[in-house]
C-alpha positions in Angstrom: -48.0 -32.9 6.3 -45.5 -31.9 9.1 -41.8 -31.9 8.2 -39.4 -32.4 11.4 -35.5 -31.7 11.7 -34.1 -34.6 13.2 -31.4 -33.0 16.3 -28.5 -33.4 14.1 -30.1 -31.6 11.4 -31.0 -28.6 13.6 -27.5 -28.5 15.1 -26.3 -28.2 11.5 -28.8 -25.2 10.5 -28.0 -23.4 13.8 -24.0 -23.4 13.3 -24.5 -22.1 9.5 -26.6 -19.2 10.9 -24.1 -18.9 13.5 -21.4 -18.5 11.2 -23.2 -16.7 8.8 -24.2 -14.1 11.7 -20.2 -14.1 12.4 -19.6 -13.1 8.6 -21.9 -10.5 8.3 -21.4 -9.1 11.7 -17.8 -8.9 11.9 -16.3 -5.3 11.5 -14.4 -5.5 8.5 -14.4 -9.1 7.6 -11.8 -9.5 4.9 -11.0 -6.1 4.8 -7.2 -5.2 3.6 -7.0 -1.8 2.4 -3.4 0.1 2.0 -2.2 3.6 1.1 0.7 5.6 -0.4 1.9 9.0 0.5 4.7 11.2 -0.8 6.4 14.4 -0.1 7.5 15.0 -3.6 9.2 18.8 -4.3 10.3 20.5 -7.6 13.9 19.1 -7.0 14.5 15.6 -5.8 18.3 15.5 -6.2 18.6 18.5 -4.1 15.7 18.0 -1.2 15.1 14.0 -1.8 12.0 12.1 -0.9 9.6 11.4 1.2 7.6 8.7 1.3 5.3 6.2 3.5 3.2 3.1 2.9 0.9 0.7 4.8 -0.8 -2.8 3.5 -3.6 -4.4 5.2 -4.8 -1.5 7.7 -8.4 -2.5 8.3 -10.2 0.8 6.5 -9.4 2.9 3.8 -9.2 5.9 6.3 -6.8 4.1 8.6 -4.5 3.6 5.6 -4.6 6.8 4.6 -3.6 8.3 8.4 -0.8 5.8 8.8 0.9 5.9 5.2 1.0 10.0 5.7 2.4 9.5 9.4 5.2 7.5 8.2 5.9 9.8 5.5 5.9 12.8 7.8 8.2 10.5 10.0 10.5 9.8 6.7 13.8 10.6 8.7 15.7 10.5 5.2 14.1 13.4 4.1 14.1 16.8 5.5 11.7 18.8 7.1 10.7 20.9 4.5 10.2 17.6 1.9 8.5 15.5 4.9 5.5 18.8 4.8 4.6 18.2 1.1 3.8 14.7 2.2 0.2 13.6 0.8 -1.6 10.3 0.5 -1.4 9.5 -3.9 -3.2 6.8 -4.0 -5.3 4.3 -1.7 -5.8 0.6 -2.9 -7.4 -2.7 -2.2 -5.9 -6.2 -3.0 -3.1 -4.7 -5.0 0.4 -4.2 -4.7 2.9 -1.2 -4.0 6.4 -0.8 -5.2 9.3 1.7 -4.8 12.1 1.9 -7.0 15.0 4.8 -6.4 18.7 5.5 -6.8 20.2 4.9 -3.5 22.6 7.8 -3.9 22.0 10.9 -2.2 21.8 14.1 -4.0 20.1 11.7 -7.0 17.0 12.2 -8.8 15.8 8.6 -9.5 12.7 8.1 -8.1 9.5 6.3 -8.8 6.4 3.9 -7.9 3.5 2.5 -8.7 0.4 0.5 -7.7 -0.8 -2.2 -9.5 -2.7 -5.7 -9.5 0.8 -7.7 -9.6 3.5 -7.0 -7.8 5.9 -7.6 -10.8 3.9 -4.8 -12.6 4.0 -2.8 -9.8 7.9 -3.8 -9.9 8.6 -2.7 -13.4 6.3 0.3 -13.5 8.2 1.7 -10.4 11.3 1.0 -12.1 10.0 2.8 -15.5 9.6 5.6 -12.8 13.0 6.0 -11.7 14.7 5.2 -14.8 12.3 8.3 -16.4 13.4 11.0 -13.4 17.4 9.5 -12.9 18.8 11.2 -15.6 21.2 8.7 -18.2 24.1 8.7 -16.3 22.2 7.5 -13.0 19.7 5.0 -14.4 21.8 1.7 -13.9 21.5 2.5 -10.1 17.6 2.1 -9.9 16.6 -0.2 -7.9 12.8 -1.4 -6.4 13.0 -0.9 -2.5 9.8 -1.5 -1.4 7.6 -4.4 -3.0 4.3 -5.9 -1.0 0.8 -6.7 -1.7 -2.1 -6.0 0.2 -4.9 -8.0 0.9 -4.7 -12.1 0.1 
């Protein structure tokens, strides 16, 4: 016994394995990948911090060449701090945050990656309240907070 696709039902098979192709096919599809690097020396109050970030690049390796540009860019911090930059850590569908004491010549610094960005928030914060010293720790405060991905 034959079996025939009526017109409408071909049409309808040929767009799914058109889209499908288009999935499959496309470079990256649904990619989101982001990085963290830091330029962290023995003594943050005296020669700060550097630091750079990136969310949703479209590789892992793109991430990791654009967060260590922007922390070798990291005008805050000088020269010296800016060449101990490295990329930390590299994530996927998670979130960054950066928490710090504003003040210069202050060692409060910290972050942290993490699957919510309120985690990532109060992990961050943990950070800088650990490294500010008692006197400095009611000036932490998150900087940097985004998610990567959806």
């Amino acid at each position: 016994m034959e079996h025939a696709l009526s017109p409408r039902s071909t049409r309808v098979h040929m767009i799914a394995g058109g889209l499908l192709a288009a999935i499959i096919l496309w470079p990256n599809a649904g990619a989101a990948e982001g990085a963290l690097a830091v330029g962290l020396p023995s003594d943050v109050a005296k020669d700060g911090v550097a630091m750079g970030w990136v969310i949703n690049s479209a590789n892992e390796g793109s991430a990791r060449a654009k967060a260590l540009e922007f922390c070798l860019d990291f005008k805050e911090a000088p020269a010296s701090t800016r060449a101990l930059c490295k990329v930390v850590q590299t994530f996927r569908n998670e979130c960054v945050a950066i928490a710090l004491d504003p003040e210069a010549g202050t060692p409060g610094v910290g972050w942290a990656i993490a699957v919510s960005m309120q985690t990532a928030e109060q992990e961050a914060m943990a950070a800088c309240l650990a490294t500010a010293g008692r006197d400095r720790q009611k000036f932490c405060k998150v900087t940097v907070s985004r998610c990567d991905g959806k």
